[in-house]
C-alpha positions in Angstrom: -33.7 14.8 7.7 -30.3 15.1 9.0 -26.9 15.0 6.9 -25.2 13.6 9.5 -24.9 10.1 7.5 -23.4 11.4 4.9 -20.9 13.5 6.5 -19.8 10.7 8.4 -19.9 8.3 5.3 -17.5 11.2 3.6 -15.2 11.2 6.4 -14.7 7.5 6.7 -14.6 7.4 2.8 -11.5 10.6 3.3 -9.9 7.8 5.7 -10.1 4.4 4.3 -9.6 4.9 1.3 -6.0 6.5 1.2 -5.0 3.8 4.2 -6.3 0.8 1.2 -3.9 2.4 -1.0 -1.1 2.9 1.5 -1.1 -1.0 2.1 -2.0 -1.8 -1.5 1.6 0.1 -2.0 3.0 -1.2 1.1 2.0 -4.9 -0.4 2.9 -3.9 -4.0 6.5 -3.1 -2.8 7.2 -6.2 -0.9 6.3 -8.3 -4.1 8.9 -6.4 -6.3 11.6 -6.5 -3.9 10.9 -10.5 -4.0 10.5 -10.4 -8.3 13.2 -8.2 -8.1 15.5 -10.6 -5.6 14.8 -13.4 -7.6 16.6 -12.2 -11.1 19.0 -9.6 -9.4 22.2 -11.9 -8.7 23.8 -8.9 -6.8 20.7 -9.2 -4.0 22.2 -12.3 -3.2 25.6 -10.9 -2.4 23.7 -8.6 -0.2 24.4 -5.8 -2.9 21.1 -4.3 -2.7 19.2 -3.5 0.9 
């Protein structure tokens, strides 16, 4: 039996996963910035980039 599946299971595990959370962060971010927008009157002035 080789351990070749697992090894690459471990490595694509090592890869995805911290990519899911960089775009669950990426995706987090953009909502706040719009929450954030919508009660912050100085974004509208163009206060806050």
């Amino acid at each position: 039996m080789t351990h070749l599946p697992f090894i690459a299971a471990s490595y694509a595990l090592g890869v995805l996963v911290p990519v899911g959370f960089g775009i669950a962060a990426f995706l987090r971010m953009g909502r706040a910035r719009r929450r954030l927008a919508a009660i912050d009157p100085r974004a509208q002035r163009g206060g806050l980039a």
